[in-house]
N, C-alpha and C positions, 0 to 999 in steps of 0.2 A: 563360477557358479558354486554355490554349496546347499546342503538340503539337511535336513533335522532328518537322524533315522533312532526309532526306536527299535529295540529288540526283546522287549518284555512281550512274550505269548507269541512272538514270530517277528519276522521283519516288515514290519512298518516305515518306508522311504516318506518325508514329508514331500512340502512341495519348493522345491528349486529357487533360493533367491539370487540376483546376479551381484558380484562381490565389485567386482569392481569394472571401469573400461578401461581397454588398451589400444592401441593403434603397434602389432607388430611388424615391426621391419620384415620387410623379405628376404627368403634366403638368396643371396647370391652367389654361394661358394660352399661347395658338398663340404667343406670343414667347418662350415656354420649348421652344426644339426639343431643345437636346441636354442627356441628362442627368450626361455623360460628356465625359471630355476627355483628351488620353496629352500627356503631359511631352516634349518634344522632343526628349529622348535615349530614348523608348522606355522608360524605367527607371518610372517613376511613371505612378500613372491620380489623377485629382483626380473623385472623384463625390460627385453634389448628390444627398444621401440623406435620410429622415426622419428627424426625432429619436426616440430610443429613450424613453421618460418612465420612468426608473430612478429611482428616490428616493433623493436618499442625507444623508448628515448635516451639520446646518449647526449652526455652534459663533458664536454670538453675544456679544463680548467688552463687557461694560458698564464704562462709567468708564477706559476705556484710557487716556485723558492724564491722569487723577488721580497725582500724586505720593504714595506711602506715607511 
C-alpha cells in the first residue's frame, strides 16, 4: 500500500492505493524472518513467494544434431 502525504500547514495522509499483490510463502523455519525486502532506492520490493503450479506446454525436439 502507499498513500500521498502532504505536509504543508500540518500532516495531511491521503487516501491508501494498493501497489501491488503477492501471494507470501510461509515461514517454515525461525531463520526465515523476512519475507520481504525494498531495493535501496525505494523503487523495487524483492518478495519470497509461492510457486504458482500453472501447467503449460513443453515441446520436446528429437534427433536435434541429426544432419538432414
Amino acid at each position: 500500500m502507499a498513500l500521498p502525504v502532504k505536509t504543508a500547514g500540518g500532516f495531511d495522509p491521503g487516501v491508501p492505493v494498493e501497489l501491488f499483490q503477492t501471494s507470501p510463502k510461509e515461514t517454515v523455519a525461525t531463520s526465515e524472518q523476512f519475507i520481504y525486502d525494498v531495493d535501496p532506492s525505494g523503487q523495487k520490493f524483492l518478495v519470497n513467494t509461492q510457486e504458482h503450479n500453472t501447467l503449460q506446454p513443453m515441446t520436446v525436439v528429437l534427433r536435434w544434431a541429426e544432419k538432414k
